[in-house]
N, C-alpha and C positions, 0 to 999 in steps of 0.2 A: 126221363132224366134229361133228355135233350131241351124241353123246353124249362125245367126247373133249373138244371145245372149248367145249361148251356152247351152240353160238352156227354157223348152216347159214346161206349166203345163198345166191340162186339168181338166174339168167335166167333158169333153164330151164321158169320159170311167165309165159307170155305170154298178154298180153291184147289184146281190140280195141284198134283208136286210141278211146282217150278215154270207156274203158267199160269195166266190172267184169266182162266176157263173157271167161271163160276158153279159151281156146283149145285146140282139141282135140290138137293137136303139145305140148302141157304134160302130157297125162296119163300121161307118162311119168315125169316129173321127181315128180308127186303121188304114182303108183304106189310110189316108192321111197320118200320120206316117210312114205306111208301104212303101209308093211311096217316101217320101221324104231321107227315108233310102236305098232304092234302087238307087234312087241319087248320092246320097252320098255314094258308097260302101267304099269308104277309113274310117270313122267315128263310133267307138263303143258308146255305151251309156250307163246309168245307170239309170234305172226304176225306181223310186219311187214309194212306196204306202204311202197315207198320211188314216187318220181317223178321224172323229169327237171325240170329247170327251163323246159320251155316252157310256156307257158300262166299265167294266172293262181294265185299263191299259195295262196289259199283253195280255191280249184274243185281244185288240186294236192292237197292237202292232203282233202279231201273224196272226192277220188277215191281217194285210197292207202288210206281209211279202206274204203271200199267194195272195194275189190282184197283187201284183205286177211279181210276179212267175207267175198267168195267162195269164197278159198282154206278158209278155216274149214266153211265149208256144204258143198263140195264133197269135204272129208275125212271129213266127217261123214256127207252122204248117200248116196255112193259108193263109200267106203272104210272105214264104219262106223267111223269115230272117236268116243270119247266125245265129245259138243260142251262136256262139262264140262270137259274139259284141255285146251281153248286160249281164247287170248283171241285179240282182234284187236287190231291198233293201225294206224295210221296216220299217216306223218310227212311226208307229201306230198316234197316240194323241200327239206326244213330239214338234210336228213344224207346230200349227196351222196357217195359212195364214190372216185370220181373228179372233175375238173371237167366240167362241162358245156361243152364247147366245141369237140367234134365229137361226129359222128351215133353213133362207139363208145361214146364218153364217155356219154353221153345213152344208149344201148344197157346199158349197167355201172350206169345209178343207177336204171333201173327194175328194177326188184327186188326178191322175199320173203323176210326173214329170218325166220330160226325160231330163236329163244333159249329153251333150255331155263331152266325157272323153279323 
C-alpha cells in the first residue's frame, strides 16, 4: 500500500501503555516495512505516530512524537534503514481514524503511518 497509495498505516506496531518501548510482537509488522524500504531505496518517508484520546492532550501528542522517533531508530538500528529517509512526526489525539469511544476504536487510532514523501 505504501508504494501504490503512497500512504501505510498499521496496529501492527505496539507499544507499552504510555511509553515509546516497542514491543517485541511488532517486529514482525517492522520486519515487513523494513524489506519493503530496502526495495525501494530511492523512496523516503514520514512516520506518523497517532494516540487515543485518553489521557492528557499535550503528554498525547508528546508521546506520538516519541512513538514515532522509536519506530524511525528501530528501522534504522535493526533493520539498517538510512536515518536520512525518514522523518518522524507526531499528532498525538488531533487525527483520530475512528471515534474514540470504545476500547476498539481507541485500539484503530493508536497507530503508525508511513506516507511516502
Amino acid at each position: 500500500k505504501l508504494m501504490t497509495e503512497g500512504k501505510f498505516a498499521t496496529t501492527g506496531i505496539l507499544f507499552d501503555f504510555n511509553s515509546a518501548n516497542i514491543k517485541v510482537s511488532s517486529y514482525g509488522t517492522l520486519k515487513d516495512i523494513a524489506a519493503v524500504l530496502k526495495e525501494n531505496a530511492s523512496i523516503n518517508v514520514k512516520i506518523v505516530g497517532h494516540t487515543d484520546s485518553d489521557g492528557d492532550d499535550a503528554a498525547n501528542l508528546d508521546l506520538s512524537q516519541k512513538r514515532a522517533e522509536a519506530v524511525k531508530a528501530i528501522l534504522s538500528k535493526e533493520f539498517g534503514i538510512d536515518e536520512n529517509r525518514m522523518q518522524a512526526d507526531g499528532k498525538g489525539e488531533t487525527q483520530p481514524a475512528v471515534l474514540n469511544t470504545s476500547p476498539e476504536g481507541k485500539a484503530q487510532n493508536r497507530r503508525v503511518e508511513f506516507i511516502k514523501l
